[in-house]
C-alpha positions in Angstrom: -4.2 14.2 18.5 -1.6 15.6 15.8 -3.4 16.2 11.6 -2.0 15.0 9.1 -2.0 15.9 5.6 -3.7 13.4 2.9 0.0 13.1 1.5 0.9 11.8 4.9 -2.2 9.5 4.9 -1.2 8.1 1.2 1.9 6.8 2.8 0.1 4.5 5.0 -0.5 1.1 3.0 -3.3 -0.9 4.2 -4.0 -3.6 2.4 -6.5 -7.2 2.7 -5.2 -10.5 2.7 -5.7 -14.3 3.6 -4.6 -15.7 6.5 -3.1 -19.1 5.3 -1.6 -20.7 8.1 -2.2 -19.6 12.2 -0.2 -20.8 15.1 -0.1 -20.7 19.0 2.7 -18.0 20.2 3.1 -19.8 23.5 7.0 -17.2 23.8 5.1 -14.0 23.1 4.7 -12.2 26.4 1.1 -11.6 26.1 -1.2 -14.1 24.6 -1.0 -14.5 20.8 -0.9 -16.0 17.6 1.3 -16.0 14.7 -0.3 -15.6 11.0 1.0 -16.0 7.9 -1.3 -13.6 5.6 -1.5 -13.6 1.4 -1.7 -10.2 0.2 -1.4 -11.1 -3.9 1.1 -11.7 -6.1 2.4 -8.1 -5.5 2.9 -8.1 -1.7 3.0 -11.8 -1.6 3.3 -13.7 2.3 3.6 -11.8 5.2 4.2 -12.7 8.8 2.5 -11.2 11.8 2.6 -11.8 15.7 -1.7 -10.6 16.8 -2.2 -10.2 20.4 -6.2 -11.5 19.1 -6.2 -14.7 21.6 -9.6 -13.5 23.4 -12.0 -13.9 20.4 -9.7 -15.7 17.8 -8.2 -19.6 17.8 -5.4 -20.0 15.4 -7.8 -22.9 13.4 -10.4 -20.1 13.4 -8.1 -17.9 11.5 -7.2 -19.9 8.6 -8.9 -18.8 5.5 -10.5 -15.4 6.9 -9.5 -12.1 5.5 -8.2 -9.5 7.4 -6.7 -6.1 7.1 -3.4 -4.7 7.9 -0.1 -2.2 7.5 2.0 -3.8 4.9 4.9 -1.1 5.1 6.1 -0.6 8.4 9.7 -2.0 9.0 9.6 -5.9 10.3 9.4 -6.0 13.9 11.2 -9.3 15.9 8.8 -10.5 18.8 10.5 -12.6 20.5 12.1 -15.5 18.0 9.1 -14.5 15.6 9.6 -11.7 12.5 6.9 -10.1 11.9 6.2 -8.3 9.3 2.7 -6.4 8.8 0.7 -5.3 11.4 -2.7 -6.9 11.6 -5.7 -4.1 12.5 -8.2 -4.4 14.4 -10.2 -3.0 17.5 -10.7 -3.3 21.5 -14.1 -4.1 22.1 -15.8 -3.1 26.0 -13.3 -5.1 27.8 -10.2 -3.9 25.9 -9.9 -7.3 23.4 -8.8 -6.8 19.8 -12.0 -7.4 17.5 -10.2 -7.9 14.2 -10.8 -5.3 11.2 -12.0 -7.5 8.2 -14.1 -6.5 4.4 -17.7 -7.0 4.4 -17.8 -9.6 1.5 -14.7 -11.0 -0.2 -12.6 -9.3 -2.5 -9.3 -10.1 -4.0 -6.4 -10.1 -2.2 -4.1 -7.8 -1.9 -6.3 -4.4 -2.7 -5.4 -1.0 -1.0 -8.0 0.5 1.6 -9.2 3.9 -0.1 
């Protein structure tokens, strides 16, 4: 594994938001669902394609918080845009565990 400098690390922005709307991606080519996440008046709606079908239903998602890149260029999965990428996890069997805050806190703020 490469180091890299705390300037280098600045340049990642991670950032919490809400999920406000989840879908089945039935044309993805692994299992997943699309989210459309609010990260604040700054950042605003974002799209994102989450391979998180093994723990997560898209009704499940709606409302939850979760964390993610919000500067990486957009990324077309298959006819979906998206346009953060969602963190999170594999647990034992390799499934994505999402990455989400402890207690709720306004969206939109930076990971330190």
């Amino acid at each position: 594994m490469d180091n890299l400098s705390f300037d280098e690390f600045l340049k990642v922005d991670i950032r919490v938001g809400t999920v406000t709307r989840a879908e089945s991606f039935p044309e993805a080519r692994k299992p997943a669902i699309k989210l459309w996440v609010d990260f604040g008046g700054e950042i605003g709606e974002k799209k994102s394609s989450a391979q998180i079908t093994a723990h997560y239903t898209p009704e499940a998602m709606v409302g939850r918080q979760v964390m993610a890149v919000v500067n990486f260029p957009p990324r077309q999965i298959g006819p979906f845009m998206s346009e953060v990428l969602v963190l999170g996890l594999p647990d034992a069997d390799g499934e994505i565990v999402l990455i989400e805050p402890g207690h709720r806190v306004p969206d939109g703020g930076r990971m330190h």
